[in-house]
PDB file with one MODEL, atoms N, CA, C and O in Angstrom:
MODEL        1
ATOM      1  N   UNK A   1    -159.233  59.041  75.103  1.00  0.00           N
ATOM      2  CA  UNK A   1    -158.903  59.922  74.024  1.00  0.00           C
ATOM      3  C   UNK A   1    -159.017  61.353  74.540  1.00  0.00           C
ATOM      4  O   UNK A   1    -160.005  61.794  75.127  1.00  0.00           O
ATOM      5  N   UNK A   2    -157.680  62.170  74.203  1.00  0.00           N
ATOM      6  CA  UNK A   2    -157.823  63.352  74.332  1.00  0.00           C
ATOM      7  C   UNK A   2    -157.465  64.320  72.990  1.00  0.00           C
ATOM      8  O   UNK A   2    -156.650  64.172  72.079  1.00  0.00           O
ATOM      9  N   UNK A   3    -158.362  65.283  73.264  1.00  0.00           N
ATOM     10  CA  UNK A   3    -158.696  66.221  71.914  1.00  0.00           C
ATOM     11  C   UNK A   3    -157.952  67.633  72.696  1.00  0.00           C
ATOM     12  O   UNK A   3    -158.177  68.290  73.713  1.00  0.00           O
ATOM     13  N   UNK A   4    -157.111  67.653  71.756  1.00  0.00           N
ATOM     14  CA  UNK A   4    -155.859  69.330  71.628  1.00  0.00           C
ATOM     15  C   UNK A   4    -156.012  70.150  70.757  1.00  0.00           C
ATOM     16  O   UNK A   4    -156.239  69.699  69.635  1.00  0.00           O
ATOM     17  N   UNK A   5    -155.968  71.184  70.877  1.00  0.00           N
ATOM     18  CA  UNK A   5    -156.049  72.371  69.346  1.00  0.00           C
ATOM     19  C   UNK A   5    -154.433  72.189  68.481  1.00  0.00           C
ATOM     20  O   UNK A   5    -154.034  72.967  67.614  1.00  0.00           O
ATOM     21  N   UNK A   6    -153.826  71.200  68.888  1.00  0.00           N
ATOM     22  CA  UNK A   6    -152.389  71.792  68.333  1.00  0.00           C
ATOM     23  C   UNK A   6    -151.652  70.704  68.443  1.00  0.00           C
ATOM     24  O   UNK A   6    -152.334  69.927  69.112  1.00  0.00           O
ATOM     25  N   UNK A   7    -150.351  70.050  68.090  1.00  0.00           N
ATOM     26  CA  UNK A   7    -149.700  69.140  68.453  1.00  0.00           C
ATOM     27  C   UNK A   7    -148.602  70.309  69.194  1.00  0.00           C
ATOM     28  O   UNK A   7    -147.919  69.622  69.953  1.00  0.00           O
ATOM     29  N   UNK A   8    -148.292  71.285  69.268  1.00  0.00           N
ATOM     30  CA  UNK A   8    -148.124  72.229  70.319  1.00  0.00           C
ATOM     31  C   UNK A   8    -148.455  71.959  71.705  1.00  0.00           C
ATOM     32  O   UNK A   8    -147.674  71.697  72.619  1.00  0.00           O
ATOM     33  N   UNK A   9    -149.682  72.054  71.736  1.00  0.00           N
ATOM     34  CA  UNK A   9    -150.257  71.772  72.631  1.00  0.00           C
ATOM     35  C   UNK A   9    -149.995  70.705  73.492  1.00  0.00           C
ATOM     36  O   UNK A   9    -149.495  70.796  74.613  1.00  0.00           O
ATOM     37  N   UNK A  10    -150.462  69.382  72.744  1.00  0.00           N
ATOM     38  CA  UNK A  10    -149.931  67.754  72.908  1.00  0.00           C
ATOM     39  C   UNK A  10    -148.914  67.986  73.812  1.00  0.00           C
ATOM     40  O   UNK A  10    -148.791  68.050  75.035  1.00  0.00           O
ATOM     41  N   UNK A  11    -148.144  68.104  72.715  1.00  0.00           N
ATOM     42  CA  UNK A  11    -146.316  68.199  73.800  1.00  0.00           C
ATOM     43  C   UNK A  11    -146.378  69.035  74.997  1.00  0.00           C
ATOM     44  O   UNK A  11    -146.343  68.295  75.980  1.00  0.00           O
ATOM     45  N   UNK A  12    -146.466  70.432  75.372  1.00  0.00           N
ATOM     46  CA  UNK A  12    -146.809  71.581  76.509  1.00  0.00           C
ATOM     47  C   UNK A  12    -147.365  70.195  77.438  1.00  0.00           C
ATOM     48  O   UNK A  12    -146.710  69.876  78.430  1.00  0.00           O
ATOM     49  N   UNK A  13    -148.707  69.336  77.024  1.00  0.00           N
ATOM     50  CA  UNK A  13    -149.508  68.955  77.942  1.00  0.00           C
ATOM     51  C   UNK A  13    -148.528  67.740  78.609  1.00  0.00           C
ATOM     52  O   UNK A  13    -148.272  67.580  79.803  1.00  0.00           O
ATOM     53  N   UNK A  14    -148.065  66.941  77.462  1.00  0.00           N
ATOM     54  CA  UNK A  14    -147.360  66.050  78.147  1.00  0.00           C
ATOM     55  C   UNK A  14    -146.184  66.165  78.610  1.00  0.00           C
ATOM     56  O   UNK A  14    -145.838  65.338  79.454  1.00  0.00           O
ATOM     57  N   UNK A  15    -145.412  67.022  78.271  1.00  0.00           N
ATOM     58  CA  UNK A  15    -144.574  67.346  79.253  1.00  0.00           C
ATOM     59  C   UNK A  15    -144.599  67.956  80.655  1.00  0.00           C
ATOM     60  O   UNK A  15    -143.680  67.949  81.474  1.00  0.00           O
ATOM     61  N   UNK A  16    -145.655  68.415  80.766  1.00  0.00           N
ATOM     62  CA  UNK A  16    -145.884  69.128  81.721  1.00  0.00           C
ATOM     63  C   UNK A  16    -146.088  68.054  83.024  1.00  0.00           C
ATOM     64  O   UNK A  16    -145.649  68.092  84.173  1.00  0.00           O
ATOM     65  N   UNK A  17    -147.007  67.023  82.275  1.00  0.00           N
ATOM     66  CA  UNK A  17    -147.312  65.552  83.284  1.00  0.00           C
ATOM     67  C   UNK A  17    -146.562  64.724  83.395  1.00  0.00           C
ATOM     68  O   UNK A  17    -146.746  63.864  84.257  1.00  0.00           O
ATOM     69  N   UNK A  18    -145.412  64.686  82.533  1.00  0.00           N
ATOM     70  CA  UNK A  18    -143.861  63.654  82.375  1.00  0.00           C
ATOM     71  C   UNK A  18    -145.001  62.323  81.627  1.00  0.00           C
ATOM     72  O   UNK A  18    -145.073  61.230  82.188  1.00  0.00           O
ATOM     73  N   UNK A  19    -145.466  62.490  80.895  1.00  0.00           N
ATOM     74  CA  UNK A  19    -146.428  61.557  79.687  1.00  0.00           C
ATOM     75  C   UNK A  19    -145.353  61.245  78.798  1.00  0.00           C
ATOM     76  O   UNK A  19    -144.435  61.912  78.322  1.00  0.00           O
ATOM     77  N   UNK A  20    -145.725  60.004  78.698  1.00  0.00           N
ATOM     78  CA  UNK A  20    -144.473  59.280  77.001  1.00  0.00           C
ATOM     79  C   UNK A  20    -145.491  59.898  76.160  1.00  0.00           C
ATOM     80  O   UNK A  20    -146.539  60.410  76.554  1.00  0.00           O
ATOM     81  N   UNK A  21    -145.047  59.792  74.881  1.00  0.00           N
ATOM     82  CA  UNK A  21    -145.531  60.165  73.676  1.00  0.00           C
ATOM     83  C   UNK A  21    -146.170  59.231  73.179  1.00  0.00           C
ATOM     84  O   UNK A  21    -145.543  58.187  72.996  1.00  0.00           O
ATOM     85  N   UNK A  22    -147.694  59.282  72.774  1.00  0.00           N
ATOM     86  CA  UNK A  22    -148.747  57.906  72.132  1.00  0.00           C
ATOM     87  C   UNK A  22    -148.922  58.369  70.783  1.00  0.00           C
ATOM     88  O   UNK A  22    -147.955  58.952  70.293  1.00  0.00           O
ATOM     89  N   UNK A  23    -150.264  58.190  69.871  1.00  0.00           N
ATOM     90  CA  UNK A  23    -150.541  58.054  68.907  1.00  0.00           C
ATOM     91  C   UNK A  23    -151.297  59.600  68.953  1.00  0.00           C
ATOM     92  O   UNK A  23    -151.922  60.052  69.912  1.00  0.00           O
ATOM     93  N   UNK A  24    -151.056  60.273  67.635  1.00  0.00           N
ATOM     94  CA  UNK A  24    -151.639  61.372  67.411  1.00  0.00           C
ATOM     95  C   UNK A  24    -152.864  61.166  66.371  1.00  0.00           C
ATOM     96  O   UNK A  24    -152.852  60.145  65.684  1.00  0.00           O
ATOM     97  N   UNK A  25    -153.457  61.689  66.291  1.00  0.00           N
ATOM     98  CA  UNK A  25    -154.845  61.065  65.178  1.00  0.00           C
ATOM     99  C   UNK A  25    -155.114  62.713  64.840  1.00  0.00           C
ATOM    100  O   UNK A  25    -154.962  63.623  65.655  1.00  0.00           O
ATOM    101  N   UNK A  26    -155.457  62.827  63.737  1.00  0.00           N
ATOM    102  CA  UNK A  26    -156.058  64.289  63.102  1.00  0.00           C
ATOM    103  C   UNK A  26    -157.975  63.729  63.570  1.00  0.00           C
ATOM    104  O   UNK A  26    -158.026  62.514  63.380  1.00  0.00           O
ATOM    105  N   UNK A  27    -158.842  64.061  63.881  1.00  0.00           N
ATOM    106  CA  UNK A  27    -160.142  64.105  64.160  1.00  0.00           C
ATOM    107  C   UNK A  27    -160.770  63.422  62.895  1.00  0.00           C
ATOM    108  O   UNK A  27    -161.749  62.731  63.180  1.00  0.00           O
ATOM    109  N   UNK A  28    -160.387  63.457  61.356  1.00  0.00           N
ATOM    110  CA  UNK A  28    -161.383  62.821  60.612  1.00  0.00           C
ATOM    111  C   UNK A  28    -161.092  61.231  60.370  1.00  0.00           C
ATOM    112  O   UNK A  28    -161.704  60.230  59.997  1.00  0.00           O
ATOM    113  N   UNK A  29    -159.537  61.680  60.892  1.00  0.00           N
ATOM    114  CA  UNK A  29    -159.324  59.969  61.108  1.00  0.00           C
ATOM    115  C   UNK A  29    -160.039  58.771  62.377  1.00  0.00           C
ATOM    116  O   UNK A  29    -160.445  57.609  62.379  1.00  0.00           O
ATOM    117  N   UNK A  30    -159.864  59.989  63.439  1.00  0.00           N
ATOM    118  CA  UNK A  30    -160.631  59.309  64.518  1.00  0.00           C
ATOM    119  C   UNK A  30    -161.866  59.254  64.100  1.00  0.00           C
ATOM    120  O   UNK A  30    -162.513  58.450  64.771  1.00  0.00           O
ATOM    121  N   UNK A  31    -162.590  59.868  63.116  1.00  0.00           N
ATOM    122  CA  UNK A  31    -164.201  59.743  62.965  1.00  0.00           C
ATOM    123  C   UNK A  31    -164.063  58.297  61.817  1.00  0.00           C
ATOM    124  O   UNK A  31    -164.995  57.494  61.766  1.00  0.00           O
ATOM    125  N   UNK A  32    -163.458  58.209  61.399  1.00  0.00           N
ATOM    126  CA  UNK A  32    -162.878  56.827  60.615  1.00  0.00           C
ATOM    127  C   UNK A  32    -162.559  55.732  61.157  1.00  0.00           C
ATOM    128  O   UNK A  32    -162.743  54.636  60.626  1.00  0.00           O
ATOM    129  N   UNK A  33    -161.933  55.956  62.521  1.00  0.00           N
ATOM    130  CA  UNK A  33    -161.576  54.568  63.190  1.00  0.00           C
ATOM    131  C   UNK A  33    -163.018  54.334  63.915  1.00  0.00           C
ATOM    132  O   UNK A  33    -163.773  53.391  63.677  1.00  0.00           O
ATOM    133  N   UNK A  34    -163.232  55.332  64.799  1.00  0.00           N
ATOM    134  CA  UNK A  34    -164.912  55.162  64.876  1.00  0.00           C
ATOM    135  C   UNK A  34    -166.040  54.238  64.226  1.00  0.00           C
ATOM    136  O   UNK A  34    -166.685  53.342  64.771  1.00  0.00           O
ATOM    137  N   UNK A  35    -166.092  54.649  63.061  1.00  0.00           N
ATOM    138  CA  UNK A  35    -166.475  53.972  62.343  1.00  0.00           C
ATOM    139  C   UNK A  35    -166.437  52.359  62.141  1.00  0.00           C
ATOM    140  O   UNK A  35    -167.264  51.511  62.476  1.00  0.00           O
ATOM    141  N   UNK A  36    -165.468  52.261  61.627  1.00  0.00           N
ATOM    142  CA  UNK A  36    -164.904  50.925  61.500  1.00  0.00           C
ATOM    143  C   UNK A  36    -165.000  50.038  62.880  1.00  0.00           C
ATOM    144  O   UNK A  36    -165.179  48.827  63.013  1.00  0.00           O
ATOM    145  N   UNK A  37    -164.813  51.100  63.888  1.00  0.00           N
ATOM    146  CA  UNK A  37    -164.471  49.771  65.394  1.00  0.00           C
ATOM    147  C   UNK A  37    -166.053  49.291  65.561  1.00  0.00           C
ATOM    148  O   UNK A  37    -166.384  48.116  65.715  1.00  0.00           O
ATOM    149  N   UNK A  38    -167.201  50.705  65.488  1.00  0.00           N
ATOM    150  CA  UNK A  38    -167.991  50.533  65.792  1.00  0.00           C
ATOM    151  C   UNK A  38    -169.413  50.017  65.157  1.00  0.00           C
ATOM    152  O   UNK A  38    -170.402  49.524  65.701  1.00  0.00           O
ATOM    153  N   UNK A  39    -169.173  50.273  64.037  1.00  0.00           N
ATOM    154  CA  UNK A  39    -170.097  49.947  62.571  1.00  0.00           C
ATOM    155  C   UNK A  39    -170.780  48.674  63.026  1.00  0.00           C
ATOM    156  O   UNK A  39    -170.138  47.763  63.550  1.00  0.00           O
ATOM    157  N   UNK A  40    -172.166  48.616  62.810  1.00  0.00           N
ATOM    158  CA  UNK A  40    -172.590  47.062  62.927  1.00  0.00           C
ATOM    159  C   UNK A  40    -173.008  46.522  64.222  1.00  0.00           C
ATOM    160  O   UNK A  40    -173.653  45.500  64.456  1.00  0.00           O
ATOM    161  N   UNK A  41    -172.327  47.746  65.339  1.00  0.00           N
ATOM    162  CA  UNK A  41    -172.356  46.974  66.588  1.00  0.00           C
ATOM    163  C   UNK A  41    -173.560  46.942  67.055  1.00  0.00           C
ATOM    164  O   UNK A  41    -173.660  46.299  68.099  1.00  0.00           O
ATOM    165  N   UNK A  42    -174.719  47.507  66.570  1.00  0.00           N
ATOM    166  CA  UNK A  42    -176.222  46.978  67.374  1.00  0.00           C
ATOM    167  C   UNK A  42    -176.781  46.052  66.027  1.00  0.00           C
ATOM    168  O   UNK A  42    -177.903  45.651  66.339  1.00  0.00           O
ATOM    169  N   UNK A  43    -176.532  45.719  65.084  1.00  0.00           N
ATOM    170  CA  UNK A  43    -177.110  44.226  64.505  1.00  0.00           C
ATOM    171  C   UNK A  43    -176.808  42.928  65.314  1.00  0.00           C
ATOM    172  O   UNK A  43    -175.828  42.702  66.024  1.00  0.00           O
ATOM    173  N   UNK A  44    -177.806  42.180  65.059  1.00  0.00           N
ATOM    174  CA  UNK A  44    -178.235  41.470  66.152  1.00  0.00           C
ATOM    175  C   UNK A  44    -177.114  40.163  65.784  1.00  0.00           C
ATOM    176  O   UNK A  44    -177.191  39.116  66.426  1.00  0.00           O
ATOM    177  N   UNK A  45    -176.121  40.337  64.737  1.00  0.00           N
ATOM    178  CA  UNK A  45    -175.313  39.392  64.344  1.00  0.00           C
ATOM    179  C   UNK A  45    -173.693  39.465  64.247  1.00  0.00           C
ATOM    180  O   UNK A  45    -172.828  38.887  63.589  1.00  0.00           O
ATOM    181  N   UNK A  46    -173.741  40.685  65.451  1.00  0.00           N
ATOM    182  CA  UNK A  46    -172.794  41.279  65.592  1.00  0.00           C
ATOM    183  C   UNK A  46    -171.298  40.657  66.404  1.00  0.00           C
ATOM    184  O   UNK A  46    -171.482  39.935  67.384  1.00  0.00           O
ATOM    185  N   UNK A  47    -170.553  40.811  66.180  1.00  0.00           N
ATOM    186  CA  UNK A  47    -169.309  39.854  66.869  1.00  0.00           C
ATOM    187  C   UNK A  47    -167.903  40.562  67.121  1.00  0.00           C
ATOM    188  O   UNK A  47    -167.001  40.955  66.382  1.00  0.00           O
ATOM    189  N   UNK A  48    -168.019  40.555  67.848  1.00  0.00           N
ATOM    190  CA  UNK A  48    -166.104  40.647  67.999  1.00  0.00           C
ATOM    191  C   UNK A  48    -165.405  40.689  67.222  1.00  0.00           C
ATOM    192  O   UNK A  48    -165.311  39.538  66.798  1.00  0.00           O
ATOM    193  N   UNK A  49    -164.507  41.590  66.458  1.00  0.00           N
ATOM    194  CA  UNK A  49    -163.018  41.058  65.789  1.00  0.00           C
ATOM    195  C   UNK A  49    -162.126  40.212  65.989  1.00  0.00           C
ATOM    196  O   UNK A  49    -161.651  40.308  67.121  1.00  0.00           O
ATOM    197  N   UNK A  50    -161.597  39.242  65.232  1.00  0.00           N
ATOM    198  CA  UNK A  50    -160.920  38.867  66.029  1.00  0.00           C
ATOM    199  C   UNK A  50    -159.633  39.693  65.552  1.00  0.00           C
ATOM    200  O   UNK A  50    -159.460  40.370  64.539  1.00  0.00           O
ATOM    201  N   UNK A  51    -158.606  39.340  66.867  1.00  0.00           N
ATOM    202  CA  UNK A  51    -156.795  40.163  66.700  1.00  0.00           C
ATOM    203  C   UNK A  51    -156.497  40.346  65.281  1.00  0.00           C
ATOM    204  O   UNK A  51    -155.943  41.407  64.994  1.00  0.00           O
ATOM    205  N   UNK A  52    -156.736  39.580  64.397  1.00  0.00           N
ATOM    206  CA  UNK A  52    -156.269  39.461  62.992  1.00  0.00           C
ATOM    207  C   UNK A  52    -157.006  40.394  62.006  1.00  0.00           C
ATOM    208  O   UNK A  52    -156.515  40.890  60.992  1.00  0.00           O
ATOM    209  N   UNK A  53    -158.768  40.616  62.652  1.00  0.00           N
ATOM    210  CA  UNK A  53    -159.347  41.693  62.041  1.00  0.00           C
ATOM    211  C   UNK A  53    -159.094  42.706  62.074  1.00  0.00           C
ATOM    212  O   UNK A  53    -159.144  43.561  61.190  1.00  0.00           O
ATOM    213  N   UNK A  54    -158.580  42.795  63.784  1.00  0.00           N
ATOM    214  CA  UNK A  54    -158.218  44.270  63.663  1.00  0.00           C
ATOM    215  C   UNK A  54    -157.311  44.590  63.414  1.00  0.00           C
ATOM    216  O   UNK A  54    -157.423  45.794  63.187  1.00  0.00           O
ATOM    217  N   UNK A  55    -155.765  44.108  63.203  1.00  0.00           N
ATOM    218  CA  UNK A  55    -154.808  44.243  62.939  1.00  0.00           C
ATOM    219  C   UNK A  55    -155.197  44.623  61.105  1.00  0.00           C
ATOM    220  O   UNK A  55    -154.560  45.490  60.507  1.00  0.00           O
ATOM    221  N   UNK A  56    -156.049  44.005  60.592  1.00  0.00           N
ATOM    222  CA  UNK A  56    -156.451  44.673  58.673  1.00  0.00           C
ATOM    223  C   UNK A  56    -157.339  45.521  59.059  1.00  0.00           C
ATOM    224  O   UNK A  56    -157.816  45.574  57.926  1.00  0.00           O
ATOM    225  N   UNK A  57    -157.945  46.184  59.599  1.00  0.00           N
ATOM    226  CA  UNK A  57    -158.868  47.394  60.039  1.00  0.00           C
ATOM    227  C   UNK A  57    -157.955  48.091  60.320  1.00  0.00           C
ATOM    228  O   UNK A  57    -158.027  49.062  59.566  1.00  0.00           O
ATOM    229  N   UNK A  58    -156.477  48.259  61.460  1.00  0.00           N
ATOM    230  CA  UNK A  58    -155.672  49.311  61.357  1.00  0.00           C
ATOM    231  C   UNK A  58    -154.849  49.827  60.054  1.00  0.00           C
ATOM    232  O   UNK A  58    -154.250  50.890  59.888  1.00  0.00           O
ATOM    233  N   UNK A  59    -154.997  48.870  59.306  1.00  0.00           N
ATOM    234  CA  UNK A  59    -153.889  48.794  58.239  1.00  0.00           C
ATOM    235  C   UNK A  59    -154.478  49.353  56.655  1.00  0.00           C
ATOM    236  O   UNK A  59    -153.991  49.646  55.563  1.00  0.00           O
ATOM    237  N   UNK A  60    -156.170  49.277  57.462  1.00  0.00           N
ATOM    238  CA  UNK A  60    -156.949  49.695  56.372  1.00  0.00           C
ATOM    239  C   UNK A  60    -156.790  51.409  56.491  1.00  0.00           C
ATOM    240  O   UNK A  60    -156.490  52.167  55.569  1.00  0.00           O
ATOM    241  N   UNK A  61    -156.974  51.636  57.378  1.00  0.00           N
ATOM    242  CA  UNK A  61    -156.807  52.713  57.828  1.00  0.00           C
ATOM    243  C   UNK A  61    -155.413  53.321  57.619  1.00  0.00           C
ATOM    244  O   UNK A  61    -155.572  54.478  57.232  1.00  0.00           O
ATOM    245  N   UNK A  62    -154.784  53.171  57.667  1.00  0.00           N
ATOM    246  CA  UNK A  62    -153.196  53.555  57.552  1.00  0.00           C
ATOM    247  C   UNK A  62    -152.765  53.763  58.810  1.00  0.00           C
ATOM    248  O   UNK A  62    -152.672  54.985  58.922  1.00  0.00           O
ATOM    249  N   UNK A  63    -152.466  53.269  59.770  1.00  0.00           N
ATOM    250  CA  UNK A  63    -152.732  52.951  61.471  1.00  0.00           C
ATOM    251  C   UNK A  63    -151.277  51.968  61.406  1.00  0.00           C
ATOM    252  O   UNK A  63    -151.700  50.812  61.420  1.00  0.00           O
ATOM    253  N   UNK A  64    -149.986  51.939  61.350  1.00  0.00           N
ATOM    254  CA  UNK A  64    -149.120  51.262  61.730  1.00  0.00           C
ATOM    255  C   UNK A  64    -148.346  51.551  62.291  1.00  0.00           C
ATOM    256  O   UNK A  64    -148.180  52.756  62.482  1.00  0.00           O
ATOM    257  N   UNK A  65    -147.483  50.619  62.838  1.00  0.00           N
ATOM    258  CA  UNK A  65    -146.433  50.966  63.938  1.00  0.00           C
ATOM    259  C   UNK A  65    -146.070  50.133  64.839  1.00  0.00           C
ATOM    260  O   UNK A  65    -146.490  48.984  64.699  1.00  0.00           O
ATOM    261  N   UNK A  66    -145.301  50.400  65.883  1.00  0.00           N
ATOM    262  CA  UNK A  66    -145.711  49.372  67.018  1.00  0.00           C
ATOM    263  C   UNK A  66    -146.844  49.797  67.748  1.00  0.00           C
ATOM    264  O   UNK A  66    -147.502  48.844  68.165  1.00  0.00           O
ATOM    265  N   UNK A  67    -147.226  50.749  67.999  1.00  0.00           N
ATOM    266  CA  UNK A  67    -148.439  51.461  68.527  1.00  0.00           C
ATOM    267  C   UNK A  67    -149.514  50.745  68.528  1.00  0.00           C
ATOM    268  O   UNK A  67    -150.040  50.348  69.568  1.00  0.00           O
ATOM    269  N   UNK A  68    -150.049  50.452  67.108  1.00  0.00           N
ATOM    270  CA  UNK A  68    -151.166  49.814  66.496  1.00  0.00           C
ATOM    271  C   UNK A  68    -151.015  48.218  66.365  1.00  0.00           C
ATOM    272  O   UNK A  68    -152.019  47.648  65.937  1.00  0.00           O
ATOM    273  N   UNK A  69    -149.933  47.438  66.663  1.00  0.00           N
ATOM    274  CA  UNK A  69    -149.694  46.323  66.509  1.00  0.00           C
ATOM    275  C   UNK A  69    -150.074  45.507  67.251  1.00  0.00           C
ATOM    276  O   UNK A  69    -149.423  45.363  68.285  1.00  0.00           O
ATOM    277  N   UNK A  70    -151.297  44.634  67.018  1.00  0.00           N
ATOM    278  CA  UNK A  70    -151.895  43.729  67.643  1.00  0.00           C
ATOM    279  C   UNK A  70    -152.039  42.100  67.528  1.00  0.00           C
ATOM    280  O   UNK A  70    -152.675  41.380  68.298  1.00  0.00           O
ATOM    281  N   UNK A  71    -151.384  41.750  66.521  1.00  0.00           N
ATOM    282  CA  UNK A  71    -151.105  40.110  66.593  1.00  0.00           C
ATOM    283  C   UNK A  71    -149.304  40.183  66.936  1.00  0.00           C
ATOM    284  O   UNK A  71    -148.659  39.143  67.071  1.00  0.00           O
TER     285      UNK A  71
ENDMDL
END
């Protein structure tokens, strides 16, 4: 993950490196996916998602596309 002041920016950067274009996230969303990926993970009953969880965790989120598409 990389953090830009600008979607200005974004573009300048990746063009500059000949970068395809990925997923843009505003920061409170990433503090949201955060959340969700990571929530729970030191209870001692903790498990893996499976593909299907996370595919309704992106969707919970408003996370679609082909980008985000995991089953």
């Amino acid at each position: 993950m990389l953090l830009f002041r600008s979607e200005e920016h974004v573009e300048r950067w990746r063009s500059e490196r000949g970068i395809a274009p990925g997923a843009l996230l505003p920061l409170q969303l990433v503090h949201r996916l955060a959340t969700e990926w990571y929530g729970g993970r030191l209870d001692p009953g903790w498990r893996r998602k499976t593909p299907e969880e996370t595919q309704a965790a992106f969707e919970r989120l408003g996370l679609r596309g082909d980008f985000w598409r995991v089953t």
